[in-house]
MMTF fields as JSON, N, C-alpha, C and O atoms, coordinates in Angstrom:
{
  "mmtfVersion": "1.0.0",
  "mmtfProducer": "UNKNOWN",
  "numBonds": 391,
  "numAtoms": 392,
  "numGroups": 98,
  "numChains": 1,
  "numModels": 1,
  "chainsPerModel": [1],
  "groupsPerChain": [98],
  "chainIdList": ["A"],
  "bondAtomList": [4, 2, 8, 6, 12, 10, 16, 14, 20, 18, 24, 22, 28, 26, 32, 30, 36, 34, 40, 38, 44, 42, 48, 46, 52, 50, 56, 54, 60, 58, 64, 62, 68, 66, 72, 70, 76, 74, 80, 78, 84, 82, 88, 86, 92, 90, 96, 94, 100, 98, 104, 102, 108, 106, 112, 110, 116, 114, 120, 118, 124, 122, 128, 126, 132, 130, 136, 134, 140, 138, 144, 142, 148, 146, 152, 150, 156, 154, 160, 158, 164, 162, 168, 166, 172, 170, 176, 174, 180, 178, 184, 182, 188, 186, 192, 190, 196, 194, 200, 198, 204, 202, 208, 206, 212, 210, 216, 214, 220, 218, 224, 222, 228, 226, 232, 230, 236, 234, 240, 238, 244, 242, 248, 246, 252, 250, 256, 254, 260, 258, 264, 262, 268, 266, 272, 270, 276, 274, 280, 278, 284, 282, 288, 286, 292, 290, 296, 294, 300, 298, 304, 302, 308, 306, 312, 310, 316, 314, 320, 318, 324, 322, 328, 326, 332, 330, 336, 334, 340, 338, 344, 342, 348, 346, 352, 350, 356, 354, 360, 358, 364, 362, 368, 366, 372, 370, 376, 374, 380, 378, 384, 382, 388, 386],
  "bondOrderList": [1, 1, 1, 1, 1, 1, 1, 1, 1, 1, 1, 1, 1, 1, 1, 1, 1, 1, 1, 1, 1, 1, 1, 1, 1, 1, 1, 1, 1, 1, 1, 1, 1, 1, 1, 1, 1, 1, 1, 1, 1, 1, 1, 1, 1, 1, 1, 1, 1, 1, 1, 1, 1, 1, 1, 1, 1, 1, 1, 1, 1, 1, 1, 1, 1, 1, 1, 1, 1, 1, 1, 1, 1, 1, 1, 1, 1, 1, 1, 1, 1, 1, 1, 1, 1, 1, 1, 1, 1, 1, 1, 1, 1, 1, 1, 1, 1],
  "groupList": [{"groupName": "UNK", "atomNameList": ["N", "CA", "C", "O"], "elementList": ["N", "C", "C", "O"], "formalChargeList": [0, 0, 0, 0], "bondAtomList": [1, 0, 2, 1, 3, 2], "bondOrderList": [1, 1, 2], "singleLetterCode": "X", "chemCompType": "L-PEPTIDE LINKING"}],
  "groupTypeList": [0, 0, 0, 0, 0, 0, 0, 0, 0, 0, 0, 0, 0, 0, 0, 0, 0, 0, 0, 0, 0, 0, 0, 0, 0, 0, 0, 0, 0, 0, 0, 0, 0, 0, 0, 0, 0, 0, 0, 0, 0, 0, 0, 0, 0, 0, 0, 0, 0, 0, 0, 0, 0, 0, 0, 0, 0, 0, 0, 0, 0, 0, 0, 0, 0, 0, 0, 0, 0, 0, 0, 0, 0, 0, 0, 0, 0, 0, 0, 0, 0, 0, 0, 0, 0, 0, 0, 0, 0, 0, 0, 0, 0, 0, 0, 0, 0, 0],
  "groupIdList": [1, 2, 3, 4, 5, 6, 7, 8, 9, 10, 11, 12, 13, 14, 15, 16, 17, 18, 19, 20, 21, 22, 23, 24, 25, 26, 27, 28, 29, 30, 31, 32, 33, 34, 35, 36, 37, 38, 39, 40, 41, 42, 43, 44, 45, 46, 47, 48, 49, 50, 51, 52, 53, 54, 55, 56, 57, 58, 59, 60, 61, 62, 63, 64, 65, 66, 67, 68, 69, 70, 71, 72, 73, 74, 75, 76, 77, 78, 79, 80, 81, 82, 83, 84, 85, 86, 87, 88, 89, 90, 91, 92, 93, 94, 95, 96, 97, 98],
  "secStructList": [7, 7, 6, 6, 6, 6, 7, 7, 7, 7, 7, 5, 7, 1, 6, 6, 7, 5, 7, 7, 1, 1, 1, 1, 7, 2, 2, 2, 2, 2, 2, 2, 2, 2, 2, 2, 2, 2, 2, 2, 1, 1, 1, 1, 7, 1, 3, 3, 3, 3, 7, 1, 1, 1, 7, 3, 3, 3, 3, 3, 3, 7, 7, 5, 1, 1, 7, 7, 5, 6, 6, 5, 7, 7, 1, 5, 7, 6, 6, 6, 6, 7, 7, 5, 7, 5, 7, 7, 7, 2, 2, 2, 2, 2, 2, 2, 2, 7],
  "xCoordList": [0.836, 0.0, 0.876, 1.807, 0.674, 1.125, 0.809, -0.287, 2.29, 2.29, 1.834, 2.019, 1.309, 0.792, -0.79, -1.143, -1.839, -2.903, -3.677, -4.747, -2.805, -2.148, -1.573, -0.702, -1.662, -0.472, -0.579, -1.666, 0.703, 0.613, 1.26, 2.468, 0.129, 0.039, 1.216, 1.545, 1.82, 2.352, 1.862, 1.305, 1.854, 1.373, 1.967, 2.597, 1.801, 2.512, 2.434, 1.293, 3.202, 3.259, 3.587, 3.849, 3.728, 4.055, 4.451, 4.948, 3.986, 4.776, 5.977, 7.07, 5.763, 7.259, 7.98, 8.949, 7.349, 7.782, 6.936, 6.118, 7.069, 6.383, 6.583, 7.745, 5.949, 6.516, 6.02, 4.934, 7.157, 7.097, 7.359, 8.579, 6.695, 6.673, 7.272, 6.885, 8.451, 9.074, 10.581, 11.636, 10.424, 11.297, 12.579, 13.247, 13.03, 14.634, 14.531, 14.026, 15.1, 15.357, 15.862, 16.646, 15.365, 16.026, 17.323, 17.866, 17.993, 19.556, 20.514, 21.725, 19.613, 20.052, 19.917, 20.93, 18.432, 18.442, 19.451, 19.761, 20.012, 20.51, 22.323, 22.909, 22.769, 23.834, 23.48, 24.465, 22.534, 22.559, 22.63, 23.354, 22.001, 22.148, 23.72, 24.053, 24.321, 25.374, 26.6, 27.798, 25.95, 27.147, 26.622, 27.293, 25.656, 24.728, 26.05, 26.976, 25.587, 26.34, 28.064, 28.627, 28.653, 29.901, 30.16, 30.663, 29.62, 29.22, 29.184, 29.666, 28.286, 28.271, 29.658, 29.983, 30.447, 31.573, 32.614, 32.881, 33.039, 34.456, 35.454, 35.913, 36.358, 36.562, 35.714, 35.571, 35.138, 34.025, 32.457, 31.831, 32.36, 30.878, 29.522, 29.067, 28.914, 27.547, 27.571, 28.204, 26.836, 27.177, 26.003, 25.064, 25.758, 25.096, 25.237, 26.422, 24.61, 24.952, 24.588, 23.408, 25.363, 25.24, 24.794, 25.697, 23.491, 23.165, 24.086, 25.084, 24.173, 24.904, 24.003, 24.345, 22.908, 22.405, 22.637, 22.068, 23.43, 23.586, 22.754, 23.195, 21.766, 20.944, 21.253, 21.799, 20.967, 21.35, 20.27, 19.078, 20.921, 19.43, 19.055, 19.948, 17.779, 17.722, 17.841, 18.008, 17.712, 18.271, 20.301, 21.07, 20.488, 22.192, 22.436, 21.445, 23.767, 23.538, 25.106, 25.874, 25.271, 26.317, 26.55, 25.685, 27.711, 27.867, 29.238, 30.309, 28.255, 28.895, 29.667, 29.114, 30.626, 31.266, 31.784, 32.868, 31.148, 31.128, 30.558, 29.611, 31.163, 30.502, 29.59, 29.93, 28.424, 27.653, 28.146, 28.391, 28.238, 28.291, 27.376, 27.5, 26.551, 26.185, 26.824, 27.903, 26.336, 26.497, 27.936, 28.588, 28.084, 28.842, 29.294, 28.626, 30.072, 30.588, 32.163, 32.819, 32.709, 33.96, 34.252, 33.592, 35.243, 35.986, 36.415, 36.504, 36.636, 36.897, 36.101, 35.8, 36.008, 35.002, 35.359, 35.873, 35.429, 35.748, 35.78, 36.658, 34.13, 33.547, 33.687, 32.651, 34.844, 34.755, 36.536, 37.311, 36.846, 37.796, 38.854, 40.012, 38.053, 39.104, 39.133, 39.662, 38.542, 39.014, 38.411, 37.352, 39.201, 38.052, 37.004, 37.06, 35.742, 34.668, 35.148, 36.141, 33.895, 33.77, 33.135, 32.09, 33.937, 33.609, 32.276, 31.916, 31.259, 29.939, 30.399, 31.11, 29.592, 29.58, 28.232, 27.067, 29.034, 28.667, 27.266, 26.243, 27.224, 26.295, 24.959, 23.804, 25.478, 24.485, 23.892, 22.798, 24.345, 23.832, 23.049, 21.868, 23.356, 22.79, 21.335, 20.343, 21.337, 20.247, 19.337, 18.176, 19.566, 18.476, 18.342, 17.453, 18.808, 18.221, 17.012, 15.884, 17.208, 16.119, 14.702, 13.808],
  "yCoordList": [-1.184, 0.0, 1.24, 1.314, 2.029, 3.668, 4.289, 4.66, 4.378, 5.482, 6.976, 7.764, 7.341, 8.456, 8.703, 9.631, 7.33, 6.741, 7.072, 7.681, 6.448, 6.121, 7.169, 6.754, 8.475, 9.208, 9.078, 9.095, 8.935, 8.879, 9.788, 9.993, 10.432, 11.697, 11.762, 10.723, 12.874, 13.346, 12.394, 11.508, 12.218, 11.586, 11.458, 10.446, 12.499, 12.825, 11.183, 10.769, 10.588, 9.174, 9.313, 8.232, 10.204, 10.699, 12.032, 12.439, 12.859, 13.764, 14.295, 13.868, 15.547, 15.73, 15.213, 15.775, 13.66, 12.727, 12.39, 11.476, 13.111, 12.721, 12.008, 12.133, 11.16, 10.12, 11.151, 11.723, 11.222, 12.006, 11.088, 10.934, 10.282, 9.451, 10.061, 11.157, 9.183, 9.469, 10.535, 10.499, 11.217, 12.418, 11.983, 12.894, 11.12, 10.644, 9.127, 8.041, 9.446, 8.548, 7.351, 7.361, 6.046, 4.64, 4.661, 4.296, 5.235, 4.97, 6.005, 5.804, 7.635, 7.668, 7.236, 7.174, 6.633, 5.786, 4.856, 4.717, 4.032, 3.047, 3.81, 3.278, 4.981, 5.193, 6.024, 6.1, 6.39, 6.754, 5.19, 4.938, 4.161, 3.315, 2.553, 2.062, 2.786, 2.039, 3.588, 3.505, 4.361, 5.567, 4.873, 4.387, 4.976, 4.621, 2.657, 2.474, 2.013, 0.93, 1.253, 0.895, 1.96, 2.463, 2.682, 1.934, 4.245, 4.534, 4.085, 4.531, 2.854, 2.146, 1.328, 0.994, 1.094, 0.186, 0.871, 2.044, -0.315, 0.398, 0.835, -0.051, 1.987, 2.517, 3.881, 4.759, 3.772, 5.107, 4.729, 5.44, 3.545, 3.488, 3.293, 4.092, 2.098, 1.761, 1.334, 0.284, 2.011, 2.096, 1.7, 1.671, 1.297, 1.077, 2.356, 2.571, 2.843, 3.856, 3.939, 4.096, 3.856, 3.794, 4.661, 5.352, 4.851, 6.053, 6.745, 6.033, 7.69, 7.974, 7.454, 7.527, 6.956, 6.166, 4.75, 3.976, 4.393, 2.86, 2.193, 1.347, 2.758, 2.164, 2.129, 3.149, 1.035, 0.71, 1.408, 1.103, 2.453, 3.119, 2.035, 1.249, 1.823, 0.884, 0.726, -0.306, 2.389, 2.919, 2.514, 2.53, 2.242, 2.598, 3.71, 4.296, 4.263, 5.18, 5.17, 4.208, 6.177, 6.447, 8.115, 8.99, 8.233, 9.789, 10.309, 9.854, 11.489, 12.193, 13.695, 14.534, 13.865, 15.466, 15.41, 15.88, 14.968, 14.913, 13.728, 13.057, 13.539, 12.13, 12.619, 13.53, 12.224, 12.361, 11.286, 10.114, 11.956, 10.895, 11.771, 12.995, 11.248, 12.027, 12.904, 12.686, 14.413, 15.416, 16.305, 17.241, 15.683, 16.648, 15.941, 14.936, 16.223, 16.548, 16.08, 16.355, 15.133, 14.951, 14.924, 14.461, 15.366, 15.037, 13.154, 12.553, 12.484, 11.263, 10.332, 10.804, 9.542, 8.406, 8.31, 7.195, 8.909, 9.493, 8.293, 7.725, 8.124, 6.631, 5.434, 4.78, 4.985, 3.917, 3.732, 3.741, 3.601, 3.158, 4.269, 4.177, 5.345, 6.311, 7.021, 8.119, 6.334, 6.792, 7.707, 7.915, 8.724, 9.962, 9.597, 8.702, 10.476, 10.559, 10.681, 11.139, 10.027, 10.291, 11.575, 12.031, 12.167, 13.372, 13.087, 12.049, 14.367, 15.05, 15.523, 16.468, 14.308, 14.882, 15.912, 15.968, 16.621, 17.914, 17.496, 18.004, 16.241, 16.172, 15.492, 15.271, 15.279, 14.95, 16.078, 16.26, 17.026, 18.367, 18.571, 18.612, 18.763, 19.125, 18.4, 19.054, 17.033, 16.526, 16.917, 17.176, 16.986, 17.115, 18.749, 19.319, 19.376, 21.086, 20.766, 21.174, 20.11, 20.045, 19.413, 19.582],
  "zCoordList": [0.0, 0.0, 0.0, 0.803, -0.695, -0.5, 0.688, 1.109, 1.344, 2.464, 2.281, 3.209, 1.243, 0.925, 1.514, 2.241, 0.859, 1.314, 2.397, 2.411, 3.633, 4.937, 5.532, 6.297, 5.538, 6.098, 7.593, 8.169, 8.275, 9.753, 10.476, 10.592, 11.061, 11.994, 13.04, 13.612, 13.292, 15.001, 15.799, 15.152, 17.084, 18.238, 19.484, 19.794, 20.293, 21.789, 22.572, 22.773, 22.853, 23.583, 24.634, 25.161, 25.304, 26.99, 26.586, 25.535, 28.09, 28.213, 27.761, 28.131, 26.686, 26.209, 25.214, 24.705, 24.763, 23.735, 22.591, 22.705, 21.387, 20.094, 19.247, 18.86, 18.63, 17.435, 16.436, 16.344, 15.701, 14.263, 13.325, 13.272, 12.42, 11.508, 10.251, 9.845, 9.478, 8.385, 8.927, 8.294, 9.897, 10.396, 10.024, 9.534, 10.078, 10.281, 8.954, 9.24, 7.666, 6.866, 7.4, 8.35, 6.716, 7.116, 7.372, 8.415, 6.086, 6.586, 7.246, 7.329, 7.92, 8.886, 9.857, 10.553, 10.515, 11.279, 11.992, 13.175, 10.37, 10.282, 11.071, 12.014, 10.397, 10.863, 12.723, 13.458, 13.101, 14.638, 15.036, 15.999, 14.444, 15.139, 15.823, 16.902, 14.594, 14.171, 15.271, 15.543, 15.489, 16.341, 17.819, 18.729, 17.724, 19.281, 19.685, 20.476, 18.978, 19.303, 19.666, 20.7, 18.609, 19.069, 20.315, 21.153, 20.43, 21.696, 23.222, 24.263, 22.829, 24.145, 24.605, 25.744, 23.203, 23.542, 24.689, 24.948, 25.207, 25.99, 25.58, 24.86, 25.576, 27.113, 27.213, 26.362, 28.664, 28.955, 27.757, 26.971, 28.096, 27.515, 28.251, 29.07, 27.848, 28.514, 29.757, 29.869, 31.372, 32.457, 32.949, 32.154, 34.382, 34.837, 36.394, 36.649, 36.991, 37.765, 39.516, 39.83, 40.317, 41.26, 42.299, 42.77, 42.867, 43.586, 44.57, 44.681, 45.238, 46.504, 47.62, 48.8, 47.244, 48.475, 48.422, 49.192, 47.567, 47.776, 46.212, 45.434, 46.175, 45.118, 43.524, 43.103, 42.505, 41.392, 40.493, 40.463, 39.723, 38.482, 37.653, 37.336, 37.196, 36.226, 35.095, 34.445, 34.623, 33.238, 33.343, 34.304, 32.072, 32.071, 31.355, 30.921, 31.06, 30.539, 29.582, 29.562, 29.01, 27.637, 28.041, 28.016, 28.345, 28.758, 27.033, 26.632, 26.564, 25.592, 25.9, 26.611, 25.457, 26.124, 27.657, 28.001, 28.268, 29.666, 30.42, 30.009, 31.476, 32.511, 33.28, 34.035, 33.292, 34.826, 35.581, 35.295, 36.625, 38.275, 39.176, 39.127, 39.916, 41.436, 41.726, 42.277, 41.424, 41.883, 41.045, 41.508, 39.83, 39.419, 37.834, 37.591, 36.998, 35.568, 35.832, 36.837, 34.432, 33.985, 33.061, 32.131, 32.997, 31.048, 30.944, 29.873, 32.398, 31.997, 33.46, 34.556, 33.185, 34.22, 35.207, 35.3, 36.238, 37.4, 38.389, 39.039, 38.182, 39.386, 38.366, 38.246, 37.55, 36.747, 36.594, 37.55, 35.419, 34.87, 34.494, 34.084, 34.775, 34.558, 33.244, 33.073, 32.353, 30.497, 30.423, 31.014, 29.379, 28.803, 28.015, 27.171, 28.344, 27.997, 26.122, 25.557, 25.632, 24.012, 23.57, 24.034, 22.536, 22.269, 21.939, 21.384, 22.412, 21.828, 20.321, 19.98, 19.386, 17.937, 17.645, 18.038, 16.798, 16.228, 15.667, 16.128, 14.319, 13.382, 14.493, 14.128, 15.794, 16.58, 16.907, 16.373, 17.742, 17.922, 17.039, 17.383, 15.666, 14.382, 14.082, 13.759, 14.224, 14.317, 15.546, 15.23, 16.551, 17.753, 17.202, 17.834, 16.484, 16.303, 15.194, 15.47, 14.06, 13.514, 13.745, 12.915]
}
């Protein structure tokens, strides 16, 4: 069927969060995907995060430009392994503006 037909609307899915259908081509998709996997690799990647109260977040997380830890900012993994953080790319910025 023609996606023309069919067109599929905006749609707020929580607070703050919209599905915009078509917004982002397959094969950029395909390449955030393929940065996103990078990303997570080691050294200074996909984390799991430890509260200052003891407690485990259930989200993990991928820190770009800078590390979060409890209560403050690094250029390298402070509460981990030590490595510098992966640079914040530009063409990312660029995308979250449009």
């Amino acid at each position: 069927m023609d996606a023309e037909l069919f067109p599929r609307e905006r749609r707020q899915v929580a607070p703050g969060a919209v599905h915009v259908p078509g917004w982002l081509a397959a094969d950029a998709q395909r390449e955030l995907l393929d940065a996103c996997r990078e990303w997570a690799r080691p050294p200074a990647g996909l984390r799991t995060v430890r509260t200052p109260g003891g407690g485990t977040m259930t989200a993990r997380q991928v820190c770009l430009g800078r590390h979060w830890y409890p209560y403050g900012y690094a250029r390298t993994v402070v509460d981990g392994d030590g490595a510098p953080v992966k640079p914040f790319p530009e063409w990312l910025g660029e995308l979250g503006r449009r």
